[in-house]
C-alpha positions as CSV (number, residue, x, y, z in Angstrom):
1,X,96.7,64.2,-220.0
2,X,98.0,63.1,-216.4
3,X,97.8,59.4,-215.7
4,X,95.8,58.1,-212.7
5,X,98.6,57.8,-210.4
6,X,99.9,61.2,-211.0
7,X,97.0,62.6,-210.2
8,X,95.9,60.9,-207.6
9,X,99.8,62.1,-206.1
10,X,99.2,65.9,-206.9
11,X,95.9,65.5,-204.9
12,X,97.4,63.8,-202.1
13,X,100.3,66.6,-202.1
14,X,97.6,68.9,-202.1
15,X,95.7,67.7,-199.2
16,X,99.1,67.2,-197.1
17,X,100.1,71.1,-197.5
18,X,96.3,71.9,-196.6
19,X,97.4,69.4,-193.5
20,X,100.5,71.5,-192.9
21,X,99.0,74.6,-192.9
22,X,95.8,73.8,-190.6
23,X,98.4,72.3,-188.2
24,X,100.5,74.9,-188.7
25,X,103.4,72.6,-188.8
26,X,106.5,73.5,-190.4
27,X,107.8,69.9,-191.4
28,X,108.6,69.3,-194.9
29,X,108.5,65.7,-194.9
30,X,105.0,64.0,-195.4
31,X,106.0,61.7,-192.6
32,X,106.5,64.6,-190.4
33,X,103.7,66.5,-191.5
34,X,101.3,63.4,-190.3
35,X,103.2,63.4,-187.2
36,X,102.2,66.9,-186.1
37,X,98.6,66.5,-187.1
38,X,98.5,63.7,-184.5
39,X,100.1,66.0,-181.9
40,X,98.0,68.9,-183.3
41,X,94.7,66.6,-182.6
42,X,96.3,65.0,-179.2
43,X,96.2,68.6,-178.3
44,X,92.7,69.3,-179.1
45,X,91.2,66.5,-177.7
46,X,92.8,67.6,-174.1
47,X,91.6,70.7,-174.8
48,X,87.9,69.3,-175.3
49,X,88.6,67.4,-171.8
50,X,89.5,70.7,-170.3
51,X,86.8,72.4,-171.5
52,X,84.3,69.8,-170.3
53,X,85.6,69.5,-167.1
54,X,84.5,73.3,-166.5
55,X,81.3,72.8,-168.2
56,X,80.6,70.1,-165.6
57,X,82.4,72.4,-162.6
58,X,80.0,75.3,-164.0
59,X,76.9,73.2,-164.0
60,X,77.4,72.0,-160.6
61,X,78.4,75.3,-159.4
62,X,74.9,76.4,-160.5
63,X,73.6,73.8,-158.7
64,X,74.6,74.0,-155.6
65,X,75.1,78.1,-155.8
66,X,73.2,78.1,-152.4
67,X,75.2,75.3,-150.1
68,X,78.9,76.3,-151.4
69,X,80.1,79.4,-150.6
70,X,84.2,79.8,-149.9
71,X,85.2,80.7,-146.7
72,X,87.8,82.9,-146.2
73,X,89.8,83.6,-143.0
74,X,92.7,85.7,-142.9
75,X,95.3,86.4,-139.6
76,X,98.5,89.0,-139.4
77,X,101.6,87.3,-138.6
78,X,103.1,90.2,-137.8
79,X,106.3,91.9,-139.9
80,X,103.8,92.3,-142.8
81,X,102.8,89.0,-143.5
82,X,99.5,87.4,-143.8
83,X,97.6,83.5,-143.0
84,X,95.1,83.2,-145.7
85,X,92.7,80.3,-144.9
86,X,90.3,79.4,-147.9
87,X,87.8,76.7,-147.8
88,X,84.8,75.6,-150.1
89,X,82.5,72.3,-150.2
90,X,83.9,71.9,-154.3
91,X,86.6,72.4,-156.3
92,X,86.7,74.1,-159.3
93,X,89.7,74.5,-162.4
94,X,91.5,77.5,-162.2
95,X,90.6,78.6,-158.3
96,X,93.8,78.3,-156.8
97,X,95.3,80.3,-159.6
98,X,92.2,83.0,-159.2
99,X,93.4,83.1,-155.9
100,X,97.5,83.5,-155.9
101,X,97.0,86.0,-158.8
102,X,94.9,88.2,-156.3
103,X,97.6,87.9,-153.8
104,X,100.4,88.9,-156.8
105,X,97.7,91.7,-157.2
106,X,98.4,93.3,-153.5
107,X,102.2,92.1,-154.0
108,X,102.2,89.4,-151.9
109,X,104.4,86.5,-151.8
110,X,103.5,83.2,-151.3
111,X,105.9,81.9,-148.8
112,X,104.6,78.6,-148.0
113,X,101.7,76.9,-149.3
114,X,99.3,73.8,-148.8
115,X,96.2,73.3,-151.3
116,X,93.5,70.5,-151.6
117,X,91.8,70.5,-154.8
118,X,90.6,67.5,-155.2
119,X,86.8,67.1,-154.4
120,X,86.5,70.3,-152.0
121,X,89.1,72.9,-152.0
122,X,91.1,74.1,-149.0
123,X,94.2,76.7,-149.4
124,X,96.2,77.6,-146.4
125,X,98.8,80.1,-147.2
126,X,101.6,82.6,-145.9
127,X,102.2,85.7,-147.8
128,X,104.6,88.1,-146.9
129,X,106.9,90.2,-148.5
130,X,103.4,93.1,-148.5
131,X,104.9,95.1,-151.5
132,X,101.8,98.0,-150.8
133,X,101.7,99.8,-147.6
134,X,98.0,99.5,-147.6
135,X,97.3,96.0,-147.4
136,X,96.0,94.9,-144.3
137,X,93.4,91.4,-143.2
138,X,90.0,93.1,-144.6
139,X,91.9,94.3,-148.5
140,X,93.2,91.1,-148.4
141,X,90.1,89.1,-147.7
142,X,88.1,91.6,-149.9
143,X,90.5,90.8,-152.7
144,X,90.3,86.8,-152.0
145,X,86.6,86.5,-151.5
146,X,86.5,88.7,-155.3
147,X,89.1,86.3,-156.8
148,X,86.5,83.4,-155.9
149,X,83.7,84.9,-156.8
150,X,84.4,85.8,-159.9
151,X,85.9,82.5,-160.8
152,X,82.8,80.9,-160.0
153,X,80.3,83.5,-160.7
154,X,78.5,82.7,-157.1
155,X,78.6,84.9,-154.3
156,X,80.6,84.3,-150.7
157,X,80.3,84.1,-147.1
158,X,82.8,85.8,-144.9
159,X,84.0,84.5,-141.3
């Protein structure tokens, strides 16, 4: 029969490779494999704050679905590239990236960009570089107005 301690060891063996494995850490050292868990659950718990962050933007989106619509005004520069103006009463997570991936989307380059995302949002960008002969002001604002709809789920006005 195995003494106390021994098994009291096995068991705490046991529960560090069930440790390793939910962590999915690859240290062999029990030291190690603690220290990953803590990273592993660091992680998580900015993932929870992420997460609850666009609960709260999605909530107040629904909110105030009626008072804060983007506006979006876009110019020709001339020799193919574009002034993208975008402005809304609130920021959301993830917007500005909605945004620049609809401009990737009509293969645009950002040349130069400024961006307010703090309490309202406010983009005001240069893309150039049109990589599709069919992009002109109204596919472009078409494609900007859907990028920030569908990342807030509300509708848009157009200027």
């Amino acid at each position: 029969m195995m003494s106390r301690e021994r098994k009291k060891a096995a068991a705490l063996q046991e529960k560090l490779q069930l440790l390793r494995s939910l962590t999915h850490s690859h240290a062999l050292s029990n030291t190690s494999i603690i220290m990953d868990a803590s990273k592993y659950i660091k992680e998580l718990k900015q993932k929870v704050v992420m997460l609850n962050q666009e609960i709260a933007c999605a909530a107040q989106d629904s909110r105030s679905r009626q008072t804060s619509y983007p506006t979006v005004n876009v110019e020709t520069l001339g020799h193919g590239s574009f002034l993208v103006n975008v402005l809304s009463d609130k920021s959301c997570p993830g917007l500005l990236v909605s945004i620049l991936e609809a401009l990737d989307e009509l293969g645009l380059s950002v040349l130069q960009a400024t961006a307010t995302c703090a309490d309202t949002f406010r983009l005001e960008a240069i893309g150039g570089e049109n990589l599709m002969e069919n992009v002109d002001e109204h596919v472009l604002k078409q494609a900007v107005l859907r990028a920030c709809s569908s990342h807030s789920g509300g509708g848009n006005k157009q200027t």
